[in-house]
C-alpha positions as CSV (number, residue, x, y, z in Angstrom):
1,X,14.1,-26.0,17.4
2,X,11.7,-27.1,19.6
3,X,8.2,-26.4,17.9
4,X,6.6,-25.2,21.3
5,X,9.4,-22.7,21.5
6,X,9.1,-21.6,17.9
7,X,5.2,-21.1,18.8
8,X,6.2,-18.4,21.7
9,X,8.9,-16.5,19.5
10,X,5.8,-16.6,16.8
11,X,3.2,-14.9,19.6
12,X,6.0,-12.9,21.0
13,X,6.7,-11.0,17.3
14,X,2.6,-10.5,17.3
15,X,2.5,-8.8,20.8
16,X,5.8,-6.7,20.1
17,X,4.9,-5.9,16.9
18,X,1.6,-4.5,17.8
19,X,3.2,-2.9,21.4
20,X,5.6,-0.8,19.0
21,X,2.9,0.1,16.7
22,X,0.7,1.7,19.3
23,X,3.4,3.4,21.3
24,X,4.4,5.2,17.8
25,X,0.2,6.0,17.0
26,X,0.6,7.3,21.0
27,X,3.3,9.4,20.3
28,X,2.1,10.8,17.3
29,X,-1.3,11.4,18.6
30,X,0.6,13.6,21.3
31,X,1.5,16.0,18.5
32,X,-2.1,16.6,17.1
33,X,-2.3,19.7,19.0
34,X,1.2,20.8,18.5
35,X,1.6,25.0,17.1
36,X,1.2,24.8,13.2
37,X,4.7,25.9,11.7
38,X,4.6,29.5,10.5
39,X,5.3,28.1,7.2
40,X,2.1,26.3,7.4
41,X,-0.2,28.6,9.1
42,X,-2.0,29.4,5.4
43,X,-2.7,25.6,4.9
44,X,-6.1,26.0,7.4
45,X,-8.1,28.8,8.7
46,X,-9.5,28.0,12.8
47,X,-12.6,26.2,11.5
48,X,-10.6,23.6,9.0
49,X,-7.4,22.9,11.4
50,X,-10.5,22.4,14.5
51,X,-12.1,19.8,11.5
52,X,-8.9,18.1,10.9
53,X,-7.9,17.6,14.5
54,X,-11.3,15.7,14.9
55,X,-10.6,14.0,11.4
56,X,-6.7,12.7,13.5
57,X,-8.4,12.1,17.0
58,X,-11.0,9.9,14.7
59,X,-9.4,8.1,13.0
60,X,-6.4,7.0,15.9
61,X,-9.2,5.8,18.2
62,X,-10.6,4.0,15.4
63,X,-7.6,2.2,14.4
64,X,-6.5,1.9,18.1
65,X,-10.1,0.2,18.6
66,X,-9.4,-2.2,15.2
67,X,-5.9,-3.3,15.8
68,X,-6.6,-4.1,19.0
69,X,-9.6,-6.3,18.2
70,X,-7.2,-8.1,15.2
71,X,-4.5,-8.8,17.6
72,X,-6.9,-10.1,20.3
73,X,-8.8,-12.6,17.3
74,X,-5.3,-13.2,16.0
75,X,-3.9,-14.7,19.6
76,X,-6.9,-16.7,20.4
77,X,-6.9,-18.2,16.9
78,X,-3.3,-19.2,17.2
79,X,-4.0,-20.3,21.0
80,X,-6.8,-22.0,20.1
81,X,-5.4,-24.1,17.1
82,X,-7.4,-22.6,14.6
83,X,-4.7,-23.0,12.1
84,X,-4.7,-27.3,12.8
85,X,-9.0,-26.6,12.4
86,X,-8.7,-24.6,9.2
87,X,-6.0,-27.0,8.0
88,X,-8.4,-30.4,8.2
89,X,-11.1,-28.8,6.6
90,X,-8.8,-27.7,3.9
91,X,-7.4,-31.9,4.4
92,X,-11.0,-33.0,4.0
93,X,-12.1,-31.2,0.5
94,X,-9.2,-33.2,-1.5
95,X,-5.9,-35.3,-0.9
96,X,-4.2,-32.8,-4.2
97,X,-1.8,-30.5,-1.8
98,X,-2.3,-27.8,-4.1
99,X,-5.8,-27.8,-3.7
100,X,-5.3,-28.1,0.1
101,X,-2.9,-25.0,0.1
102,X,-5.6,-23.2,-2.0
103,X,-8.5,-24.2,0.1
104,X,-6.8,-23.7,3.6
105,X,-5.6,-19.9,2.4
106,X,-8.7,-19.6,0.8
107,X,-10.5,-19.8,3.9
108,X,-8.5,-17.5,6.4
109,X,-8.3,-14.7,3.9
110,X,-12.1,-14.7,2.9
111,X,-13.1,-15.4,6.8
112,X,-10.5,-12.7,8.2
113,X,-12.0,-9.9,4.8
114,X,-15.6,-11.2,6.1
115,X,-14.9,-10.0,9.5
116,X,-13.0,-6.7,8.7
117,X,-15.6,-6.1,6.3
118,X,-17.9,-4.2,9.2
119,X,-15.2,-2.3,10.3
120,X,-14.2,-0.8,6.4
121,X,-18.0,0.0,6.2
122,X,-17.9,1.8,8.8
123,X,-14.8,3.7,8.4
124,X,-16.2,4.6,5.1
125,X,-19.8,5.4,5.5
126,X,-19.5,6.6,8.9
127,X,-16.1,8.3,9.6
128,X,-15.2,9.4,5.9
129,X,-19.1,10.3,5.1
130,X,-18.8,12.6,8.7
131,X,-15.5,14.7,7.6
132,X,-16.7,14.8,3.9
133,X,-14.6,12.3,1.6
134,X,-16.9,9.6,1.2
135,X,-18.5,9.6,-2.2
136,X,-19.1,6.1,-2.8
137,X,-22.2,4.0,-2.2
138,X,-23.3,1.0,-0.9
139,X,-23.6,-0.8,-3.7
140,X,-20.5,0.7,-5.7
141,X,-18.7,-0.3,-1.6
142,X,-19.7,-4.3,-1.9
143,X,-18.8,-4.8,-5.4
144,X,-15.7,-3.8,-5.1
145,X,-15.5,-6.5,-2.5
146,X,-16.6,-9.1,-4.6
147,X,-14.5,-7.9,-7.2
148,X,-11.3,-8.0,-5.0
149,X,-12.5,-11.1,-3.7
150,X,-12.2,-12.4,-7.5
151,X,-8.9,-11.2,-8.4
152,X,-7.4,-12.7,-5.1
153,X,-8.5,-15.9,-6.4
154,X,-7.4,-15.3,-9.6
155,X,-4.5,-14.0,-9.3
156,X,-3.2,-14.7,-5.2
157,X,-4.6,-18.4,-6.0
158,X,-2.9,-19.0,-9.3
159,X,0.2,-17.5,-8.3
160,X,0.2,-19.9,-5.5
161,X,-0.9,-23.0,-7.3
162,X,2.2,-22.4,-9.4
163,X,4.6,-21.9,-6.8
164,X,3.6,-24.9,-4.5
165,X,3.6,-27.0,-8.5
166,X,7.5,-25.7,-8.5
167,X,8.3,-26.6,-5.0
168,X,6.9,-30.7,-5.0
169,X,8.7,-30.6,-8.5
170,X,11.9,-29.0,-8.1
171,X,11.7,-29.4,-4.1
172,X,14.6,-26.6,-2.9
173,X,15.2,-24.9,-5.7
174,X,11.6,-23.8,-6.2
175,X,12.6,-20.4,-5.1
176,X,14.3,-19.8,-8.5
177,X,11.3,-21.0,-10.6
178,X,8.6,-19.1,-7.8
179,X,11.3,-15.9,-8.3
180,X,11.3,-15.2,-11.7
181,X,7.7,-16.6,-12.1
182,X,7.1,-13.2,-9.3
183,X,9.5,-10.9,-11.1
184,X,7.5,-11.4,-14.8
185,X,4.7,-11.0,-13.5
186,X,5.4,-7.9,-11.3
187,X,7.0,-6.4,-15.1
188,X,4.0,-7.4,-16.8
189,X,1.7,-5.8,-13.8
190,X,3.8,-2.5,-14.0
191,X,3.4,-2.4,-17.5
192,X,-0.3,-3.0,-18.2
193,X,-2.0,-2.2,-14.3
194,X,-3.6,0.5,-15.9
195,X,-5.2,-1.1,-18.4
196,X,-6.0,-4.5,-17.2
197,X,-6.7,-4.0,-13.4
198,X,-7.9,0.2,-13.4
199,X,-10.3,-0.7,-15.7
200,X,-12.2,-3.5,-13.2
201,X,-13.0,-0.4,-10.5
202,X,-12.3,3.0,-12.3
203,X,-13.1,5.1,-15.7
204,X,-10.3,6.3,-17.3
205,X,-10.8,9.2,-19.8
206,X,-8.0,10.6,-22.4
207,X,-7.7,14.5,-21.1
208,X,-10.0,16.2,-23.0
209,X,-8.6,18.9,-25.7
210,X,-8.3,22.5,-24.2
211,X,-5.9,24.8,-21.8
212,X,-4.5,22.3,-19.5
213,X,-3.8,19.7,-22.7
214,X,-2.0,22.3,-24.5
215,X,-0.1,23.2,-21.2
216,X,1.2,19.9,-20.5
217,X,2.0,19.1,-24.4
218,X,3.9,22.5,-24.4
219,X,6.1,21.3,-21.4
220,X,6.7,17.8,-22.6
221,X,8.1,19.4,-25.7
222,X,10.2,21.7,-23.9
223,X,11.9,19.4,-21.6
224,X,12.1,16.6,-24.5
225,X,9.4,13.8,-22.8
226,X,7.2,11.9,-24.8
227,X,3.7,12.0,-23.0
228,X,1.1,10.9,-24.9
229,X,-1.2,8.9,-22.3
230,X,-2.5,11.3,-20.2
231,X,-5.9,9.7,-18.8
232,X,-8.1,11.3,-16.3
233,X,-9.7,8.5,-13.5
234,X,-13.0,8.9,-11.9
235,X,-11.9,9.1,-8.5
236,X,-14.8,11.8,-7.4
237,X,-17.0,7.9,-7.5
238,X,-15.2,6.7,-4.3
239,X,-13.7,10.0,-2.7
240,X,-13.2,13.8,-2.9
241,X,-9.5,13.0,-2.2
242,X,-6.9,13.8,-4.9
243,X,-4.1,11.8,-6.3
244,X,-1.9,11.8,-9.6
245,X,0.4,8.5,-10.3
246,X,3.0,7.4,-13.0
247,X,3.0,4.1,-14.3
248,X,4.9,2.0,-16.4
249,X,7.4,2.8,-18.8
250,X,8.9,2.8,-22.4
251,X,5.8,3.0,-24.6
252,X,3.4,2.1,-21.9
253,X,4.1,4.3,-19.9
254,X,1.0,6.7,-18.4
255,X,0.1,9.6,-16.3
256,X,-3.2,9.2,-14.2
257,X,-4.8,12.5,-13.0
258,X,-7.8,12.2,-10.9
259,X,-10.8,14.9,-11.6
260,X,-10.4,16.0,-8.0
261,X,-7.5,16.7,-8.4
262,X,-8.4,18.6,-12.3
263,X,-10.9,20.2,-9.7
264,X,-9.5,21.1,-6.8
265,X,-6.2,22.9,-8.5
266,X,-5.2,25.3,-11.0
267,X,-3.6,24.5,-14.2
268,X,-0.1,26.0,-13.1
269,X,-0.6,23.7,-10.2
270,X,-1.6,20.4,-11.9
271,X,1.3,21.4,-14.5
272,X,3.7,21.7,-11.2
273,X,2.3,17.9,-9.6
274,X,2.9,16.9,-13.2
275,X,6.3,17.7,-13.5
276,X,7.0,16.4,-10.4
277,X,5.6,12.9,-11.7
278,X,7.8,13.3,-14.5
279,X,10.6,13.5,-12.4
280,X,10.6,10.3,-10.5
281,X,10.6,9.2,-14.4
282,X,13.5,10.9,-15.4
283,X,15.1,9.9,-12.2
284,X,14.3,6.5,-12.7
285,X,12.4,6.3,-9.7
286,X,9.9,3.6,-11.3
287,X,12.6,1.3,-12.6
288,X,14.7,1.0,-9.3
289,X,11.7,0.1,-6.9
290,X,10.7,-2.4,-9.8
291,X,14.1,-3.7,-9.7
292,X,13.9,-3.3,-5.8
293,X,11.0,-5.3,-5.3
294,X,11.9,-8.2,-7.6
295,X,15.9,-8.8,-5.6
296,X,13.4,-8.6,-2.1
297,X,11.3,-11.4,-3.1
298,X,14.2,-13.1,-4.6
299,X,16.0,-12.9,-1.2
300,X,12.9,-13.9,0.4
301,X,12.0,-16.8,-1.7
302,X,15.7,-17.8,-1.0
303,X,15.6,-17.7,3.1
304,X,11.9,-19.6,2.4
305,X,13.7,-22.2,0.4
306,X,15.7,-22.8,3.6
307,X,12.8,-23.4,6.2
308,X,9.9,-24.3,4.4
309,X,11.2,-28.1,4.9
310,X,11.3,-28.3,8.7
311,X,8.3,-29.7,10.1
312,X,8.8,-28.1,13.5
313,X,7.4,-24.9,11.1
314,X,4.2,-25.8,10.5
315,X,3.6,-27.6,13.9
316,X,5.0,-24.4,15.5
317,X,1.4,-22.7,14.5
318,X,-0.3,-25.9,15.6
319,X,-0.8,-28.2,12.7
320,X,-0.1,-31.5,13.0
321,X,0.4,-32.8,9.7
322,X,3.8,-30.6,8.2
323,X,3.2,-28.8,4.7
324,X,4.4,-25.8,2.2
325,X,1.1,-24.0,3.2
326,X,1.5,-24.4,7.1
327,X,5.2,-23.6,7.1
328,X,4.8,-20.4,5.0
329,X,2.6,-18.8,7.9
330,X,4.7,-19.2,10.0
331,X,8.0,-18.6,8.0
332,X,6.4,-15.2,7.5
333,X,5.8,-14.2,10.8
334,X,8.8,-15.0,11.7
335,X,10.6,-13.0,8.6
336,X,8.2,-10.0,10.1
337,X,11.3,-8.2,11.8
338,X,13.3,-8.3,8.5
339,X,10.1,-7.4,6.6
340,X,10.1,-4.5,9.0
341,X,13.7,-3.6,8.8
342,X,13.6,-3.3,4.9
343,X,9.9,-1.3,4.7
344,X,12.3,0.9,6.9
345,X,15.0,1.2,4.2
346,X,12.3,1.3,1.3
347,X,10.5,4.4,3.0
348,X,13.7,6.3,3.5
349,X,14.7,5.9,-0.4
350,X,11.5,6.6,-1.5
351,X,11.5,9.8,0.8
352,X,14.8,10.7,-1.0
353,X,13.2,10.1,-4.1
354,X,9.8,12.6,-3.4
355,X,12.4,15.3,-2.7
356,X,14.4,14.6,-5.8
357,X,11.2,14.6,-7.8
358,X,10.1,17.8,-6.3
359,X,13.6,19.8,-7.3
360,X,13.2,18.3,-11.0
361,X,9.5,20.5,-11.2
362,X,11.5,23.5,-9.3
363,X,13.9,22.8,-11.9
364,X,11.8,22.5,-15.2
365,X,8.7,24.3,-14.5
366,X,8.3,26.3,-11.2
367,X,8.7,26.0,-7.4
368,X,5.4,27.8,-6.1
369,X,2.6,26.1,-8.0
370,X,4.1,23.5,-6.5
371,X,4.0,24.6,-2.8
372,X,0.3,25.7,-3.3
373,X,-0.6,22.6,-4.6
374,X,1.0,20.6,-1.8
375,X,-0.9,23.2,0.7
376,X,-4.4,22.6,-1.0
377,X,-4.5,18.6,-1.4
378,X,-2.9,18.6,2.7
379,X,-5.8,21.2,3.2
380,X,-8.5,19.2,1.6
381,X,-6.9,15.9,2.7
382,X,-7.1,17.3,6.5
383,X,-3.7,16.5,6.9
384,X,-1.5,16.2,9.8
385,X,0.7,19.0,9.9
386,X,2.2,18.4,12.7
387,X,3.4,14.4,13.0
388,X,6.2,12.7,15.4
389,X,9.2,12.8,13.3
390,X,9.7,8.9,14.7
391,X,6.8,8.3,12.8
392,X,7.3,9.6,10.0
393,X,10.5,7.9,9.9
394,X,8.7,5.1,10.4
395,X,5.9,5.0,8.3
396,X,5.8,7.7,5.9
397,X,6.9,7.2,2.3
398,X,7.0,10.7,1.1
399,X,8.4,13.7,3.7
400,X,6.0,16.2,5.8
401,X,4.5,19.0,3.7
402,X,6.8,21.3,5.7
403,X,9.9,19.3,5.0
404,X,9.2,19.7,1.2
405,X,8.3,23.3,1.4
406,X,11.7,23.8,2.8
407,X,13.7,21.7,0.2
408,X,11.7,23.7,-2.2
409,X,12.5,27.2,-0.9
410,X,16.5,26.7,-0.5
C-alpha cells in the first residue's frame, strides 16, 4: 500500500478516534443533571450531589480542554515529520538498532510525560485539592515522576531491547520468543507487584491485631480460604479516595486494604468489600484476565510479526529510513480499532465478573453492608450517579452503583 495513503488511514483513526470519544464525554455530560434514582437518593444530601456535579462539570471540561490539546500536538507532529526528526537524532547517538529503538522511544515518551506533566499538576493540586482528595505534596508529586520515569526505563526499555534482540535474530518468528518473554513476565509481575513495585510508592502494613483481624480470620475459616496477607497501604499519602484490590495467587496471593477505606467504613462493611474480593478469587477472576491478557498480546505479537517488515510502515509516519521501532508506531495505530473492539469485550467480562463477585459476598457474608459500602465510597468518591448507559458500556469496567444495588436486592 501506498505509504502516503497508509499516512491518511493513520490521521484518519486519530481524528475518529478522538470525534467518538468526545461525542460519548458529550452525551454523558448531558446526564449530569439527570433525577437521582430513588434507590440512590440516600447516596448525597443537596449540598454533596451540588459538590459532585461541579466535581463532573470539572473534570469533563478539563479533559475536554486536554485531549483536545494532545490531539492538536499529536496532528501537527505527524504533519510535521516529527517522527523522521526524532528518528535521526535517535540515528545520530549510535549505528546499534537497539540503542536507536531505545533512544528514539526514549525521547517521545519522556518529551510527550514532560509536556503532560503541567496538566497532571494541575489536575491534582488544583482540581483534586478544590473538591478535597488531594493529599499528596509537591515533593511526594515529582518523585513519583522520577520514579516512574525510572521504571519505564527499566522495565519498558529492557523489555524492548529484548524484543527488537529476538526480531534481528529470529527475524518473523520473534513474536513467539517476544510472547512468552511478555507472558513470564506478566506471571512473575502478578505474583510479586506487591512486593517489588508497591513498595517503590506506597507503605504496606500487616493489619494490625484487633476487631476487624479477628473478623476477617473468622470468615476465612468459615468459608474455607486461606488469608494470611492482609496488608494495609498508605493511600491517605496521595488521596482521601478508597480502594481494596486482590493480587496474585497460590501462596502469594494478597489482599490490599487502603486506610481510607479502614476509615471511611465500618467493619461489617470492609468485611462485606472483602468478601467481595474474595470472590473474584474463588471465581477465578484473576487467573482468566491473566490468561486473557497473555493470548491478546500473543495474537498481537502475531498480526505485528506480519507487518513490522513492510517499509511502507514506517515511511507511512514519515521516516525515511524503514525499522522495527518506526513500523511499531504505526502498526499500533493502525491495530487501535481492534485494540478498541477487544477493551470492549474485556470491560463487559469484567462487568460480569463485578456482579458475580458481589453475589459470592451476598452469598457468604451479607448483602447490605455491602450496599452501604458501595453508597459511601460513591458518596465520598463524588460519583456519577447518573452516567449514559453508552458510556458505561463503553468505558466502565465494573457496572453503575445502581445496577449492583439491584443485582444485590433480587
Amino acid at each position: 500500500m501506498n505509504p502516503d495513503t497508509l499516512f491518511y488511514i493513520i490521521i484518519t483513526i486519530l481524528i475518529v478516534d478522538f470525534i467518538f470519544d468526545k461525542i460519548l464525554d458529550r452525551l454523558n455530560a448531558n446526564h449530569f443533571n439527570d433525577p437521582v434514582p430513588d434507590d440512590l437518593k440516600d447516596v448525597y444530601d443537596n449540598e454533596e450531589y451540588e459538590k459532585s456535579q461541579r466535581y463532573k462539570t470539572t473534570n469533563y471540561k478539563f479533559s475536554t480542554l486536554t485531549s483536545t490539546i494532545s490531539i492538536v500536538a499529536t496532528l501537527a507532529f505527524f504533519f510535521l515529520d516529527g517522527f523522521d526528526f526524532v528518528d535521526r537524532l535517535a540515528r545520530n547517538s549510535s549505528n546499534n538498532e537497539i540503542v536507536i529503538a531505545l533512544v528514539f522511544f526514549g525521547i517521545i515518551m519522556f518529551a510527550s510525560d514532560i509536556l503532560s506533566t503541567p496538566f497532571s499538576y494541575y489536575h491534582t493540586f488544583v482540581i483534586e485539592e478544590k473538591f478535597g482528595f488531594n493529599k499528596t505534596t509537591k515533593k511526594t508529586f515529582f518523585i513519583d515522576k522520577i520514579k516512574g520515569w525510572i521504571m519505564t526505563v527499566i522495565l519498558g526499555g529492557g523489555i524492548l531491547a529484548i524484543i527488537i534482540w529476538f526480531y534481528k535474530v529470529t527475524g518473523a518468528n520473534f513474536w513467539l520468543y517476544a510472547w512468552g518473554l511478555i507472558a513470564v513476565f506478566t506471571i512473575f509481575m502478578n505474583m510479586f507487584y506487591t512486593r517489588l513495585i508497591v513498595p517503590l510508592f506506597n507503605k504496606q502494613t500487616p493489619l494490625e491485631d484487633g476487631s476487624l483481624k479477628n473478623k476477617i480470620e473468622a470468615y476465612a475459616s468459615k468459608i474455607g480460604f486461606n488469608i494470611n496477607k492482609i496488608f494495609v497501604i498508605d493511600g491517605s499519602k496521595r488521596s482521601t479516595k478508597a480502594n481494596a484490590y486482590f493480587s496474585g495467587f497460590g501462596s502469594q496471593k494478597q489482599v490490599t486494604l487502603y486506610d481510607t477505606l479502614i476509615n471511611d467504613l465500618e467493619e461489617d462493611e470492609i468485611l462485606a468489600v472483602l468478601a467481595h474480593e474474595v470472590g473474584h478469587y474463588k471465581h477465578k477472576h484473576i487467573i482468566f484476565n491473566l490468561i486473557a491478557s497473555i493470548l491478546l498480546t500473543g495474537i498481537t505479537l502475531y498480526i505485528l510479526s506480519l507487518f513490522i517488515n513492510i517499509p511502507e510502515f514506517s515511511m507511512a509516519i514519515g521516516v525515511s529510513q524503514p525499522s522495527f521501532h518506526a513500523g511499531l508506531i504505526a502498526f499500533g495505530i493502525l491495530y487501535t480499532p481492534i485494540s478498541e473492539l477487544t477493551g470492549l469485550i474485556m470491560n463487559f467480562i469484567s462487568r460480569k465478573f463485578e456482579y458475580q463477585a458481589d453475589l459470592y459476598a451476598k452469598d457468604t457474608y451479607k448483602a447490605e453492608p455491602l450496599i452501604t459500602s458501595l453508597k459511601k465510597l460513591s458518596k465520598n468518591n463524588l460519583s456519577n450517579l447518573t452516567p449514559h448507559p453508552t458510556y458505561v458500556f463503553v468505558h466502565y469496567s465494573h457496572p453503575t452503583l445502581l445496577q449492583r444495588m439491584r443485582k444485590l436486592k433480587a
